[in-house]
C-alpha positions as CSV (number, residue, x, y, z in Angstrom):
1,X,147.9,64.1,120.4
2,X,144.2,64.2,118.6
3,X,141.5,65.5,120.3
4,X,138.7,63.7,118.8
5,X,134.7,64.7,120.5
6,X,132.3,61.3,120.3
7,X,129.4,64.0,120.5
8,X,130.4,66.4,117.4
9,X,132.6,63.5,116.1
10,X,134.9,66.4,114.9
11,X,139.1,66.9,116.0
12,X,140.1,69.4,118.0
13,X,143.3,71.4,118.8
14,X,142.9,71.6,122.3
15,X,140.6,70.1,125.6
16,X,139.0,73.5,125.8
17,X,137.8,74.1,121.9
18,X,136.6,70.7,122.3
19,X,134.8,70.8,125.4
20,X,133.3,74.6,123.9
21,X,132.1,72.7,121.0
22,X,130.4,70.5,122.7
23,X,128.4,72.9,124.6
24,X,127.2,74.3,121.8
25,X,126.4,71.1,119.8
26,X,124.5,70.6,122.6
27,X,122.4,73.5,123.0
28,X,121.8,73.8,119.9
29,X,120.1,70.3,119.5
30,X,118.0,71.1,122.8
31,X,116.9,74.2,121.2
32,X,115.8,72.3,118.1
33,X,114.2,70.1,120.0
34,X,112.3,73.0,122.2
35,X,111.3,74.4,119.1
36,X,110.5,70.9,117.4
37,X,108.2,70.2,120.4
38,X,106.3,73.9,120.3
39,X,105.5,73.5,117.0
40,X,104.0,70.2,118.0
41,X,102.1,71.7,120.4
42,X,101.0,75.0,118.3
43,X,99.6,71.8,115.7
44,X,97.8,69.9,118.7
45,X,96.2,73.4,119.4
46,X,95.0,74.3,116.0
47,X,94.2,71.0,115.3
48,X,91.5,70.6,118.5
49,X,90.8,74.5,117.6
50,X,89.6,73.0,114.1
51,X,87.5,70.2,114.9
52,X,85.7,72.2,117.8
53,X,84.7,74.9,114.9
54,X,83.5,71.8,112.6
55,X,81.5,70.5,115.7
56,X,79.9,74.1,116.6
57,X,79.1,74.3,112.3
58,X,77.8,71.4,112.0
59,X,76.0,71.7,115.0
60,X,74.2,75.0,114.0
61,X,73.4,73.2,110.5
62,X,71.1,71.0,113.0
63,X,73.9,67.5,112.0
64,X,75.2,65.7,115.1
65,X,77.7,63.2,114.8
66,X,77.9,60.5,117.0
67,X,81.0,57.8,117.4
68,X,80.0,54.5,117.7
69,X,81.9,51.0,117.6
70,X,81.7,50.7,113.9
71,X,82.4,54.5,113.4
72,X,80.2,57.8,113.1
73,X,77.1,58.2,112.6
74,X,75.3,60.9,111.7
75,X,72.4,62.9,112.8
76,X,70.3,65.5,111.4
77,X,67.7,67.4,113.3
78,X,64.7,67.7,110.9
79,X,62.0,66.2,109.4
80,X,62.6,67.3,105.9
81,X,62.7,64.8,103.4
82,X,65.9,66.3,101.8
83,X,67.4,66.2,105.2
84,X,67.0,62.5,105.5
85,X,68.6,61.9,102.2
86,X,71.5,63.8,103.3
87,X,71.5,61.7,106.5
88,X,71.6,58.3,104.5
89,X,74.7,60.0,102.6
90,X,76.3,61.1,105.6
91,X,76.0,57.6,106.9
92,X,77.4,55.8,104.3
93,X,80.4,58.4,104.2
94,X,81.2,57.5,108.0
């Protein structure tokens, strides 16, 4: 008789080294995908950990961005010349 596993796809020599190697196939595919979805999760965090640092420099630079229907528009806090010019650029970059 062949012992054949539809989860491992692999033949076996007996019921119980079948059923053993299943077990492990499985655990070790949800462990993968434990680990698959932590990394996600690290990402999301350094990710939201990233943009909030851009926000709080930008910020201090006295630039605000602002998301609108047709995208982002920029802000700067001043009423330097220079400051406007870089505004104008901003703008055109969002």
């Amino acid at each position: 008789m062949r012992i054949i596993s539809d989860i491992t796809g692999k033949e076996y020599k007996t019921v119980d080294e079948c059923l053993a190697a299943e077990k492990a196939f499985e655990e070790k595919k949800a462990k993968e995908e434990a680990e698959k979805k932590a990394l996600k999760e690290k990402k999301d965090a350094a990710y939201q950990k990233a943009i909030a640092a851009c926000d709080e420099y930008l910020k201090l630079c006295g630039i605000e961005l602002e998301f609108t229907k047709d995208g982002y528009r920029a802000k700067i806090h001043s009423n330097d010349k220079a400051d406007k010019i870089f505004e104008d650029i901003l703008n055109m970059m969002f």
